[in-house]
LUMSE-800771 format. One record per atom (N, C-alpha, C): x, y, z. Coordinates in steps of 0.05 Angstrom, whole numbers, plus 5000, padded with zeros to 4 digits. Example, Ala and Ser with C-alpha at 12.3 -4.5 7.8 and 13.67 -1.06 7.14 Angstrom:
residues 2
526448865156;524649105156;526449345156;525749555142;527349795143;525850015157;
END
This chain:
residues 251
889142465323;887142605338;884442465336;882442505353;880642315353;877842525357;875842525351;872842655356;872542675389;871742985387;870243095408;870542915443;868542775440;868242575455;870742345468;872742235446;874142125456;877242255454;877142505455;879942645456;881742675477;880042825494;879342845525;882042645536;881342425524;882542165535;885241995518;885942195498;888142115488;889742205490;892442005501;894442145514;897242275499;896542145466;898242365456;897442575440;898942765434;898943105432;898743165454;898443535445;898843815464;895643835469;895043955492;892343965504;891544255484;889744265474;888944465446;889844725461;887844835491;889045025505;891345105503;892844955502;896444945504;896945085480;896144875457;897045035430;896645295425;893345405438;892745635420;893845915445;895045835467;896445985476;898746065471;900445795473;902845795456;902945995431;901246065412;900546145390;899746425386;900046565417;898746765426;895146915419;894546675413;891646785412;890046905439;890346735461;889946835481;891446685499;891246755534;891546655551;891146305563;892246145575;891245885578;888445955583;887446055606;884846075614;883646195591;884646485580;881846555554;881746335535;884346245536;883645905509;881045765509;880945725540;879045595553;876745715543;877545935549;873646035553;873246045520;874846245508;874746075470;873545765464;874345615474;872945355471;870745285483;869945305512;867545315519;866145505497;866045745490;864745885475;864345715453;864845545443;863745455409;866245595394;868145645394;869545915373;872445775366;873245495366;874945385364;873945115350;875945085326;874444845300;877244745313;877044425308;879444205294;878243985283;879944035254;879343895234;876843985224;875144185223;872644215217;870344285235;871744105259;868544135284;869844195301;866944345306;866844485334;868444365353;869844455369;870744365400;869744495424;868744455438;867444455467;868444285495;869744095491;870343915507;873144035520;874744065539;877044215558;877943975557;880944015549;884243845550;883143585522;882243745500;883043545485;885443585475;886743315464;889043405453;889543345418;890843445415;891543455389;893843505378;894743525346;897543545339;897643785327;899343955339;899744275325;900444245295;901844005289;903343915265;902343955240;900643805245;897643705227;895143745232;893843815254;891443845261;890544135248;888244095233;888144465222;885844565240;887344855252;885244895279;884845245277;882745255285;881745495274;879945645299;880345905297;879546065318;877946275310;874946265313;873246515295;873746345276;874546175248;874446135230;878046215210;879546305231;881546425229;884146135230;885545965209;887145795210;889845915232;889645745245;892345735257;894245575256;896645735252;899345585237;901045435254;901845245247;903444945273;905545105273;906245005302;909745185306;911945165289;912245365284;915045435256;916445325269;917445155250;920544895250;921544945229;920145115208;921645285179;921545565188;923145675159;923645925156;921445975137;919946215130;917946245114;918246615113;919346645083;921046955088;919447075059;918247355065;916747455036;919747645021;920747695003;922047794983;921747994962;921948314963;921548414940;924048414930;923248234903;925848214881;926248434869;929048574864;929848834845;929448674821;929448894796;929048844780;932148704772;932648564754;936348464740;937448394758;936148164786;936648024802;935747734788;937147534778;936147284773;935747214799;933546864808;932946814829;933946534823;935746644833;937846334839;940446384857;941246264869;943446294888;946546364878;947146294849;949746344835;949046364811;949246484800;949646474768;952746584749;952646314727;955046344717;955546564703;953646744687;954346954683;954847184694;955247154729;956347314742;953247584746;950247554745;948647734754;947947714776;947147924796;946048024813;944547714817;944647544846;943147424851;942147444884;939647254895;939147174912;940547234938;942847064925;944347014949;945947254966;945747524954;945947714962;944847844984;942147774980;940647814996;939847715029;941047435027;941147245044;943047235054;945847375056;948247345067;948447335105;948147155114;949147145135;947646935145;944546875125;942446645137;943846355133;943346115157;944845845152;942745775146;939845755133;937945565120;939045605092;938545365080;938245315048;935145385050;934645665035;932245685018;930545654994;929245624992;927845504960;926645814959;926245844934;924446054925;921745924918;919546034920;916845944908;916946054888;916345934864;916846184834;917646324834;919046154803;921446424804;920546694789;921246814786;920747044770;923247104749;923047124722;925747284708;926947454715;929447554712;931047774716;928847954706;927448084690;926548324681;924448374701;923348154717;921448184737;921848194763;920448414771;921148514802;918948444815;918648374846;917348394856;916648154873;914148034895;914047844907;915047514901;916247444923;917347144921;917147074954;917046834962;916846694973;919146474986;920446515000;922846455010;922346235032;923346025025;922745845046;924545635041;924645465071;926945195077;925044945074;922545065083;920444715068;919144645042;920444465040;920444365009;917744315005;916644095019;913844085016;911644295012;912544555029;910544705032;910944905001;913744864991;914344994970;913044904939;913944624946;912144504916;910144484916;908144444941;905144554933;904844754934;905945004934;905445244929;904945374900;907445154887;907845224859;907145034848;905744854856;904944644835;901744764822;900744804797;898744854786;896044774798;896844524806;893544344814;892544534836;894044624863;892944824876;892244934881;892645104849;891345394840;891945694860;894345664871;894645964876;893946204862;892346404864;894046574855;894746844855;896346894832;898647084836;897247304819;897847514822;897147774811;900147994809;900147994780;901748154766;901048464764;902548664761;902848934749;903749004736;902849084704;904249024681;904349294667;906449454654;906749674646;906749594607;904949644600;905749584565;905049724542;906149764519;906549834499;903249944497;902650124485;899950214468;897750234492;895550304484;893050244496;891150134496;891049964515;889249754519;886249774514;884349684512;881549754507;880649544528;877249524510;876449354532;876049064508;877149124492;876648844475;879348644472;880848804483;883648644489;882948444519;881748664539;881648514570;879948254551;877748304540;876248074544;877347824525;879247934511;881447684494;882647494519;884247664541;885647704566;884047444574;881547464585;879747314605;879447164592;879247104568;878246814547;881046684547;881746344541;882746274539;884846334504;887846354519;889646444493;890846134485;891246214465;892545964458;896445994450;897746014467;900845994465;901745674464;904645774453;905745564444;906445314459;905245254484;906045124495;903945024513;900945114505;898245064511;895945314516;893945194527;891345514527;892145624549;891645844556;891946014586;889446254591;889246244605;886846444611;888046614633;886646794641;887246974660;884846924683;885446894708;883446974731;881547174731;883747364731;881747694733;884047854717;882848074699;884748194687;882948534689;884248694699;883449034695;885249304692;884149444678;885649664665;885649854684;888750064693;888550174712;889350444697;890650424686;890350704668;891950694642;890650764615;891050804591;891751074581;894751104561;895351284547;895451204513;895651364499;896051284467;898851064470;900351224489;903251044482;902850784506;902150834531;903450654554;900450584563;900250344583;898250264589;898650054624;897050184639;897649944666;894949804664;895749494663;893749314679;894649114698;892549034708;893148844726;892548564723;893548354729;893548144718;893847924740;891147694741;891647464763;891247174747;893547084755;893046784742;894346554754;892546324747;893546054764;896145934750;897346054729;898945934716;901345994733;903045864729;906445934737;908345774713;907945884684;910145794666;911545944669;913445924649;914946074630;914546364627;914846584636;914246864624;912446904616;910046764629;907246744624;906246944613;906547144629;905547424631;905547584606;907947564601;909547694585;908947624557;908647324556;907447184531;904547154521;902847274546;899647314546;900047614528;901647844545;900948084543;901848104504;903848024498;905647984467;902747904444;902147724461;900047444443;897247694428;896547844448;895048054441;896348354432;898448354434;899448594421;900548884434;901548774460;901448944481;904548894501;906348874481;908548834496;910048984517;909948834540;911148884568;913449114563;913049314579;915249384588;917049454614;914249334643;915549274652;912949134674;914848934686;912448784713;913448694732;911948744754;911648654771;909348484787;910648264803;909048024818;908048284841;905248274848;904348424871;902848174895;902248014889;901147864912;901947544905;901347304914;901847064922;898746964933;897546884923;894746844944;894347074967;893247034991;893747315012;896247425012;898147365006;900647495018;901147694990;901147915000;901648204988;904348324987;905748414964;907748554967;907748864984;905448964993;905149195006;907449405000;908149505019;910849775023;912649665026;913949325015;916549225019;917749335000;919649455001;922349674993;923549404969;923949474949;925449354924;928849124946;929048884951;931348804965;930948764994;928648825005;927748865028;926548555032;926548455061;926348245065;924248185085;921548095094;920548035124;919747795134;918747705142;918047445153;915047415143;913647225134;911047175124;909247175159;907347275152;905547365179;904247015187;903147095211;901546855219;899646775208;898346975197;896146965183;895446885158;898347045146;898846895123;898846695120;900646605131;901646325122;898346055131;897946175153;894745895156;893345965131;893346285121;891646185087;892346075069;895746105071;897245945048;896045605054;897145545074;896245275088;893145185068;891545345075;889145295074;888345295049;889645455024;889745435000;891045214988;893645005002;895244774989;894644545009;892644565023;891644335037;888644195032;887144405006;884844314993;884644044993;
END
């Protein structure tokens, strides 16, 4: 794709109009008038100029400030995991998996982090690899926000242990944002967001301070929210979503 000025005139890609109708944002003609207006970015800048073209593929194009996602050539599917569901397609010990859930789909799907059997809740289901390993790769910094049910009652000198870097066996971890949603002598809910994706992270933060899990759940992914998806229940990741995911692993 080429600047403003010499786009006009290049004859490969989709005429932008094209795309952002295609896309249902508006009409060919409201496209139009969207772009005459100033209200359509590619790559960053403004567009004003009629029939530039560009690549839905790659070009990151934005409407109001709003990313819009290149035409799905993947599958991109949100997941609430039951609890004593491993997230893997077979397992030799014969538990509750994945692939249960998926019975009748012909894509090979990847999960975006996995979660343990004891953990329920959002995953990320998808056939593109690429879009999967930067999802879960650390440097990106997604992140994810847990709901954690645990042992005793929390204070406020535990959260601020929480927010400071811990030191586990396998390096420091900190927490994003950590808050208490309601405290008993015996049981305690907080909430928990972090850029990490090890090992039972969670689980090994909540232990490390003295507050052992008894039970959690993944509630969000960057924008994408587990909302009212039913425990096994399956939907398609929104449009919207997914240009913020984009926009979060394309830093």
């Amino acid at each position: 794709m080429t600047d403003n000025g010499e786009a006009g005139r290049d004859a490969e890609g989709v005429r932008l109009q094209k795309v952002l109708a295609a896309a249902g944002i508006a009409s060919r003609r409201g496209s139009e008038e969207l772009i005459a207006q100033g209200r359509v970015e590619v790559n960053g800048k403004i567009v004003t100029v009629q029939g530039m073209r560009v690549n839905p593929d790659t070009d990151a194009i934005r409407v109001d400030g709003k990313r819009i996602p290149p035409p799905r050539r993947h599958v991109y599917l949100v997941f609430n995991k039951p609890r004593g569901v491993v997230s893997t397609m077979d397992d030799p010990e014969g538990r509750p998996t994945l692939a249960q859930y998926l019975e009748g789909r012909k894509e090979r799907l990847f999960h975006v982090g996995r979660l343990d059997a004891d953990t329920e809740g959002l995953l990320i289901l998808t056939n593109d690899g690429e879009f999967a390993h930067r999802l879960a790769h650390p440097s990106y910094e997604v992140p994810k926000t847990y709901v954690a049910e645990v042992v005793g009652s929390v204070d406020r000198a535990t959260l601020s242990k929480l927010r400071k870097p811990l030191t586990l066996e396998d390096g420091p971890v900190r927490a994003e944002d950590v808050r208490l949603v309601s405290a008993t002598a015996e049981r305690s809910m907080v909430t928990i967001t972090l850029h990490e994706g090890r090992n039972r992270i969670v689980r090994r933060m909540l232990d490390a301070v003295g507050h052992p899990v008894r039970r959690l759940s993944r509630v969000s992914i960057g924008p994408v929210k587990l909302g009212n998806l039913r425990p096994g229940e399956l939907r398609e990741l929104e449009s919207d979503e997914l240009g913020k995911l984009l926009d979060l692993i394309e830093r």
